[in-house]
C-alpha positions as CSV (number, residue, x, y, z in Angstrom):
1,X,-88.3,174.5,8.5
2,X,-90.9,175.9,6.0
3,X,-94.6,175.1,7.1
4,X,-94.9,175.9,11.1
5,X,-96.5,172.4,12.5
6,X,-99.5,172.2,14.6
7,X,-101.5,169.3,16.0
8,X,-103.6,167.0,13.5
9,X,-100.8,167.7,10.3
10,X,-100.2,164.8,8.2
11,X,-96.4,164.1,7.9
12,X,-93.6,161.5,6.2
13,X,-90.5,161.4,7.6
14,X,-87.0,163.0,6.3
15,X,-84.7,159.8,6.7
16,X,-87.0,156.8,7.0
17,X,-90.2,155.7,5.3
18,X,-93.6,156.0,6.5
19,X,-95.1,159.2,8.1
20,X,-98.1,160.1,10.4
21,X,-100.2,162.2,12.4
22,X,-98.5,165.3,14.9
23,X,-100.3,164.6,18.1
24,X,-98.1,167.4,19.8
25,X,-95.7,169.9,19.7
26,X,-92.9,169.7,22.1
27,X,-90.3,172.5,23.5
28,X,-86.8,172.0,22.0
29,X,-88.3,171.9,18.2
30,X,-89.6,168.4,19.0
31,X,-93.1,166.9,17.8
32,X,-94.7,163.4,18.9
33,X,-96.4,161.7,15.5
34,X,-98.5,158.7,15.5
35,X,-97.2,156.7,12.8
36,X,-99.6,154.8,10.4
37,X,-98.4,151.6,12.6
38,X,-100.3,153.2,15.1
39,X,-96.9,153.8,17.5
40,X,-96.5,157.2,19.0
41,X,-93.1,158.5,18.9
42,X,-90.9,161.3,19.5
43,X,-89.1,163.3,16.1
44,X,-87.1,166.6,16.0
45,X,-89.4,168.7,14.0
46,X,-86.8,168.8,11.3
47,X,-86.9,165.6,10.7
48,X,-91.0,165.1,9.4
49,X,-92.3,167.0,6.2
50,X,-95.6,168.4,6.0
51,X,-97.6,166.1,3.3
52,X,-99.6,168.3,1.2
53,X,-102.7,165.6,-0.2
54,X,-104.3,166.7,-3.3
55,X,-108.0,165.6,-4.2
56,X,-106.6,162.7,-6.0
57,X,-104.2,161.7,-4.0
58,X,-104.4,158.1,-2.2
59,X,-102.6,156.9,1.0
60,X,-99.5,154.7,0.2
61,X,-99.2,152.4,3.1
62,X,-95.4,151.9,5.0
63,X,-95.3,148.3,3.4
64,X,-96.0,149.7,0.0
65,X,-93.7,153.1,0.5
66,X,-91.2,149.9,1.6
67,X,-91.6,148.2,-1.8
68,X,-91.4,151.2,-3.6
69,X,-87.9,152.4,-1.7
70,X,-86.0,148.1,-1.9
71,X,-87.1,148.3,-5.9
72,X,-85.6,152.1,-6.2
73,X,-82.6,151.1,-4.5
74,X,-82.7,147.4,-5.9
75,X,-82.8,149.3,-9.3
76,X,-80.1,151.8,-8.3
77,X,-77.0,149.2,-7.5
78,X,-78.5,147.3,-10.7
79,X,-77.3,150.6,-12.8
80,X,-74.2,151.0,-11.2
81,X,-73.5,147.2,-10.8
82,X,-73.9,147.6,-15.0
83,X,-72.5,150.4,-15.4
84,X,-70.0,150.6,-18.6
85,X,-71.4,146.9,-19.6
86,X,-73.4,146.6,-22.5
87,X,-76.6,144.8,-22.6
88,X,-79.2,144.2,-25.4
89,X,-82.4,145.4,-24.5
90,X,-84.9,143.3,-23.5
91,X,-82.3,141.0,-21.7
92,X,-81.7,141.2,-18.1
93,X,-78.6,140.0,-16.7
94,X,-78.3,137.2,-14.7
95,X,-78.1,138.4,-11.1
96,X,-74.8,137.2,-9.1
97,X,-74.8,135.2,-5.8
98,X,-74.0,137.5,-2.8
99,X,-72.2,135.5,-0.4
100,X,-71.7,138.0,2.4
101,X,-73.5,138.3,5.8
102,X,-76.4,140.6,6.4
103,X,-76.3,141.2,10.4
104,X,-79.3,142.5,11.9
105,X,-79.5,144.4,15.6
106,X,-82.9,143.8,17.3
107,X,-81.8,145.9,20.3
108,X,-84.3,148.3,20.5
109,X,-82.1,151.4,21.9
110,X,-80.5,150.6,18.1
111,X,-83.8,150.8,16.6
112,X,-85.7,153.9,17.9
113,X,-84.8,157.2,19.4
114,X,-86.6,156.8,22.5
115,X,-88.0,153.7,23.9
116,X,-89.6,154.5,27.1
117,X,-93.0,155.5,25.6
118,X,-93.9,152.1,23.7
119,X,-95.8,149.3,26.3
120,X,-94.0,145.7,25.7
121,X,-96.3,144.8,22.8
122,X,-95.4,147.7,20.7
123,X,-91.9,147.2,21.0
124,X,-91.7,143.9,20.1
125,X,-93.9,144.2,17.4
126,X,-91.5,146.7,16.2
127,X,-88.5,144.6,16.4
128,X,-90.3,141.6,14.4
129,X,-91.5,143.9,12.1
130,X,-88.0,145.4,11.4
131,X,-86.1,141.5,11.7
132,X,-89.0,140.9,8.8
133,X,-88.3,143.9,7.0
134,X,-84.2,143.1,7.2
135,X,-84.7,139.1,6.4
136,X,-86.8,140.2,3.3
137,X,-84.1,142.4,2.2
138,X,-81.4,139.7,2.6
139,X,-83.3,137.5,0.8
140,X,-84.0,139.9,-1.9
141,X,-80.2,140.9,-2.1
142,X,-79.4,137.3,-2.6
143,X,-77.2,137.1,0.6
144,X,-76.4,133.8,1.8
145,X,-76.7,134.2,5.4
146,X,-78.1,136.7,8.1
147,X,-77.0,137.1,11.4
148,X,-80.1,138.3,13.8
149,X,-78.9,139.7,16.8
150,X,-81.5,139.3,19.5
151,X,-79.7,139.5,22.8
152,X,-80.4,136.8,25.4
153,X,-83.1,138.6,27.5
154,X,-85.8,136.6,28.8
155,X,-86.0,134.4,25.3
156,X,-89.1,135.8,24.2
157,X,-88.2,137.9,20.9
158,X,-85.5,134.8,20.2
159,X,-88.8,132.8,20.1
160,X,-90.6,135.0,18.4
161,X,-87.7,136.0,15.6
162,X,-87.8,131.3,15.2
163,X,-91.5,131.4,15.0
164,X,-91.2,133.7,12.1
165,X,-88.6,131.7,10.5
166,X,-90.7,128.8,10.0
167,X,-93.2,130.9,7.4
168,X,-89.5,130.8,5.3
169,X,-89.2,127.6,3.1
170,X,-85.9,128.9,1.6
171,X,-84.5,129.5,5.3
172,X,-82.6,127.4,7.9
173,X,-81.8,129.0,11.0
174,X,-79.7,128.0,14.2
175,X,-78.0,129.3,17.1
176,X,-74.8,132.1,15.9
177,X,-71.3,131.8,16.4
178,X,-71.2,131.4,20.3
179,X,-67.2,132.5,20.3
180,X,-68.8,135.8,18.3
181,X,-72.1,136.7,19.2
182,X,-72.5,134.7,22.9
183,X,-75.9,133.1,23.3
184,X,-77.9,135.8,21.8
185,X,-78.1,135.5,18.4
186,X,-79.7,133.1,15.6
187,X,-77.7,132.6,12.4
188,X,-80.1,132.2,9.0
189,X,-79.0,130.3,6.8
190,X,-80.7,131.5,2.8
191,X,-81.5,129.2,0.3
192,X,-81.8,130.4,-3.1
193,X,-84.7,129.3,-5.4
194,X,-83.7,127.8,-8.6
């Protein structure tokens, strides 16, 4: 690690978007960072990056840093996809169906390192926030179906990830594949736009 880390540094993270504030140092070469979400969670130090701000520098929020990371990527299998294929410029080529299945995991041991510091609230608003963030994508990738695995539980995040849903007008969604999943999944069916 370059910069030595103390309390009140600005950070982004290494392998996922977004960054925060170090609120701590821990023993083991661990630091707690609250994220611009406002969560407070537990990194090995080697996986944040002091953010050096210059005068005109301005804040990129996590939903914009997400926008800017889907188009990079979106862009990125676009030039491979088209790879070795000539195209006239100006002309962008008609963008093929996807009929595979996007499968989400809201199980939130799958979703964060350690779970024991976030009260209820905060982890289920991390879960719909990442089931939004994964059904956005899906759509985006032109996939034809997503598979959101909730668990069964006490129903609540199964009735919050259908509340959600109904914001979708391109989306139908029903109970998974019980022989598969069991009861605690939702299959989304995507509708493309023409």
């Amino acid at each position: 690690m370059g910069a030595e880390l103390r309390a009140g540094d600005k950070v982004s993270f290494l392998d996922e978007e977004g960054g925060g504030t170090v609120l701590r140092l821990l023993p083991r070469g661990r630091v707690v960072v609250r994220t611009h979400d406002g969560f407070e969670l537990e990194y090995p130090a080697r996986a944040v990056v002091l953010r050096v701000m210059g005068e005109h520098d301005h804040r990129v929020t996590d939903h914009q840093a997400g926008m800017i990371a889907a188009n990079d990527a979106m862009e990125e299998r676009r030039r491979i996809r088209n790879a070795g294929r000539e195209t006239r410029p100006g002309k962008t080529p008609k963008r093929p169906e996807d009929n595979s299945v996007a499968e989400v995991d809201l199980h939130l041991h799958e979703l964060v390192e350690d779970e024991t510091r976030l009260s209820d609230a905060e982890k289920l608003s991390y879960q719909l926030a990442y089931f939004e963030r994964a059904l956005e994508g899906a759509i985006r990738d032109g996939k034809r179906k997503l598979i959101v695995i909730h668990g069964v539980g006490e129903g609540v995040l199964r009735e919050e990830v259908r509340r959600l849903l109904q914001y979708y007008d391109t989306v139908q969604y029903h109970d998974a594949d019980p022989r598969r999943y069991g009861s605690g999944a939702t299959e989304v069916l995507i509708h493309r736009r023409r």
